[in-house]
C-alpha positions in Angstrom: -8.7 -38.3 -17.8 -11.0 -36.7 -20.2 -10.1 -34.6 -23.1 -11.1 -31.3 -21.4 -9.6 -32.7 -18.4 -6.3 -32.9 -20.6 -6.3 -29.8 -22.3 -6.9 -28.1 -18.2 -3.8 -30.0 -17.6 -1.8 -28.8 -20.3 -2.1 -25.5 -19.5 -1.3 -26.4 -16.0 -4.6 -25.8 -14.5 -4.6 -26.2 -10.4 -7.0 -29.0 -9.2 -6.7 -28.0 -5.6 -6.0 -24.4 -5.7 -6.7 -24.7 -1.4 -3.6 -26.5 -1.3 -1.4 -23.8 -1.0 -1.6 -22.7 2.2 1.2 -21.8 4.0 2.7 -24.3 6.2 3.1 -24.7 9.8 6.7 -23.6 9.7 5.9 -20.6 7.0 3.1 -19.3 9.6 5.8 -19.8 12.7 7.8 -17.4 10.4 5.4 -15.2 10.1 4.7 -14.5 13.7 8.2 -14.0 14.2 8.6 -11.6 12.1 5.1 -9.8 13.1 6.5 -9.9 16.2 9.8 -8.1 15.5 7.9 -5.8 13.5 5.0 -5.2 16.1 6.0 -6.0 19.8 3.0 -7.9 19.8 0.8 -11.1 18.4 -1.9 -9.4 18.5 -3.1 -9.1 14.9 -5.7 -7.3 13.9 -9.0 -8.3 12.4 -9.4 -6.7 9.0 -13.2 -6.7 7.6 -12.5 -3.8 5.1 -11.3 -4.0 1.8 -10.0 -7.1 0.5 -7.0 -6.3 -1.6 -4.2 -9.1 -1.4 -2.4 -7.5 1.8 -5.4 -7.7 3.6 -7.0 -11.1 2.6 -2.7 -12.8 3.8 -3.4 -10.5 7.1 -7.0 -11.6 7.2 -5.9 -15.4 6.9 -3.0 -15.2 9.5 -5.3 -14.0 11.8 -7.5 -16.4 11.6 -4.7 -18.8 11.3 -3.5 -17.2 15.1 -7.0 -17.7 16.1 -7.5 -21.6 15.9 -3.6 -21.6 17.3 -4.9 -20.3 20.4 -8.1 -22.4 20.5 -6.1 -25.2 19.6 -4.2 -24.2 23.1 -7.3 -24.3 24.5 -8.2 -27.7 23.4 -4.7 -29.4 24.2 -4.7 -28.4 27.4 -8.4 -29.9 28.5 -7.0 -33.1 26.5 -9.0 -33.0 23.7 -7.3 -33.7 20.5 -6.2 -31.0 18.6 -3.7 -30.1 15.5 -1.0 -28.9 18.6 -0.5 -32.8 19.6 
């Protein structure tokens, strides 16, 4: 690495901050509990204000979303992340 590349590293500084998502399993909980909460999956879609509650609600809807096109795709046999 270079130096500034170093230094970033000492203090450190995240490469792939995209990384974290949440995981498969963490989204699984997350429905669950949605559901408990709810009575429903169906989460809303949030296009107003953008604190940090609203971005996580924003992304687990849009997380739900592929799930079901995902459904979609498995089901006509066309390769998907649900295989």
């Amino acid at each position: 690495m270079g130096v500034r590349a170093d230094m970033l590293a000492s203090i450190g500084f995240d490469w792939n901050p995209g990384s974290t998502k949440p995981t498969f399993d963490e989204r699984l909980e997350q429905c669950r509990e949605f559901r408990r909460q709810h009575g429903h999956l169906d989460i809303p879609v949030l296009k107003q204000g953008q604190n940090a509650e609203t971005k996580e609600l924003s992304s687990f809807y849009n997380w739900a979303l592929r799930q079901r096109d995902d459904y979609h795709k498995f089901n006509r046999g066309i390769k998907c992340s649900l295989d």
